[in-house]
Structure formats: structure tokens, C-alpha cells
C-alpha positions in Angstrom: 16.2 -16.8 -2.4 16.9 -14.0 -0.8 15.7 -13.0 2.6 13.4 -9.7 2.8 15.7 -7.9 4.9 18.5 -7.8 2.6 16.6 -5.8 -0.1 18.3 -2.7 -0.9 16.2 0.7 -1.6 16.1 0.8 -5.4 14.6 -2.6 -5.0 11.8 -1.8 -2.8 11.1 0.9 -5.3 10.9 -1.9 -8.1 8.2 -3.5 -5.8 6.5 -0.3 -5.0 6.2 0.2 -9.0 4.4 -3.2 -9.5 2.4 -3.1 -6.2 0.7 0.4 -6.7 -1.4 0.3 -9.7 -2.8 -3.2 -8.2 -3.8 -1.4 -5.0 -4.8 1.5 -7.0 -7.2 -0.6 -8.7 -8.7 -2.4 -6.1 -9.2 0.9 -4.3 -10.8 2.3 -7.4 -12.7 -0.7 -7.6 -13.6 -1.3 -4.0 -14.8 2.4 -3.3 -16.1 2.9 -7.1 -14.4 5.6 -8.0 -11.8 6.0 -11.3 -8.4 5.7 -11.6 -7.4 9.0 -11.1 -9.3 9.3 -7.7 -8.1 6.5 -6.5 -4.5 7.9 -6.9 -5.2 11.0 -4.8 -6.9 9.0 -2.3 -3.3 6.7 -1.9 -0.6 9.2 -2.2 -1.3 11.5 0.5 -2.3 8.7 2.8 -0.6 7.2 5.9 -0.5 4.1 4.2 1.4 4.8 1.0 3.5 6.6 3.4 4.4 3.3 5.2 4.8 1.4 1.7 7.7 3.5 0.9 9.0 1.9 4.3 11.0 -1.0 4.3 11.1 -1.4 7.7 7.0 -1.6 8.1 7.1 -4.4 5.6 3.9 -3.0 4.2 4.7 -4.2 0.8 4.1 -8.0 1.3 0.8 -7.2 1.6 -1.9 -8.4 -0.9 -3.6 -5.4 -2.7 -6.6 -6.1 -1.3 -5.8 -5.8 2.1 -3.6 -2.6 1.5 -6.8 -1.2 0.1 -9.2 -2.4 3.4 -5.8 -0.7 5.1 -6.7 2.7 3.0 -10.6 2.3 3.5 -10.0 2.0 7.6 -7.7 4.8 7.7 -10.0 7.3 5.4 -13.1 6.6 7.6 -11.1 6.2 11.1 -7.9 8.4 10.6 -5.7 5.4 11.5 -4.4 2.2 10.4 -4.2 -0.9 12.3 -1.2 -2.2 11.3 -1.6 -6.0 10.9 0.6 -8.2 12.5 2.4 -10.0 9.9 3.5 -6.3 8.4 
């Protein structure tokens, strides 16, 4: 198996493309709104911004917690980044 570090790029994106519409549900689901608003509420955020990071290691995150992540910055401003990202 191989170790997260040695993911290239083009694979992060092939994470990326399965992790969004999970988090995009949960935040649909978590702040009740649809589909569609949940989208604009993620791509302009700080948080989607540090998905497309490798370095943050954002992505091994559970959807849930990626949406909590969202729900803290959009009422604070800010993330707190947890440790094991």
C-alpha cells in the first residue's frame, strides 16, 4: 500500500471527485438546505480550498467532520485545523 505522501496530483483529484458529493451531502443534510446550496456554500470556502491541498492532508477526513469544518468556518470565519490533518 502505498504511503499518502507518494500520491501524485491527478490522484488527489480522483479522491477529491469521490469525497465532495459525500461532504456535499452531509452539509446539505447537516444545515438543511439542497444540493445545490450546499455546493455554493463549499466551493468558495477556505475549506474546499484546503482539500485541493495535498500538503493539508484535508482529504483523509471523514465527510462529517469536513462538514463541522465548513459549519465552524461559515459561523467563525476560520477553521481549526484538526491535528491529524
Amino acid at each position: 500500500m502505498k504511503n499518502f505522501n507518494e500520491y501524485k496530483p491527478w490522484q488527489l483529484k480522483g479522491v477529491l471527485e469521490m469525497l465532495v458529493p459525500l461532504v456535499i451531502a452531509e452539509i446539505s443534510k447537516s444545515r438543511k438546505v439542497n444540493y445545490d446550496e450546499a455546493i455554493e456554500l463549499l466551493y468558495p470556502s477556505l475549506l474546499y480550498k484546503s482539500l485541493e491541498k495535498e500538503s493539508t492532508k484535508m482529504w483523509h477526513l471523514s465527510q462529517l467532520t469536513l462538514s463541522e469544518l465548513l459549519n465552524e468556518e461559515l459561523k467563525t470565519g476560520k477553521i481549526t485545523f484538526p491535528e491529524e490533518a
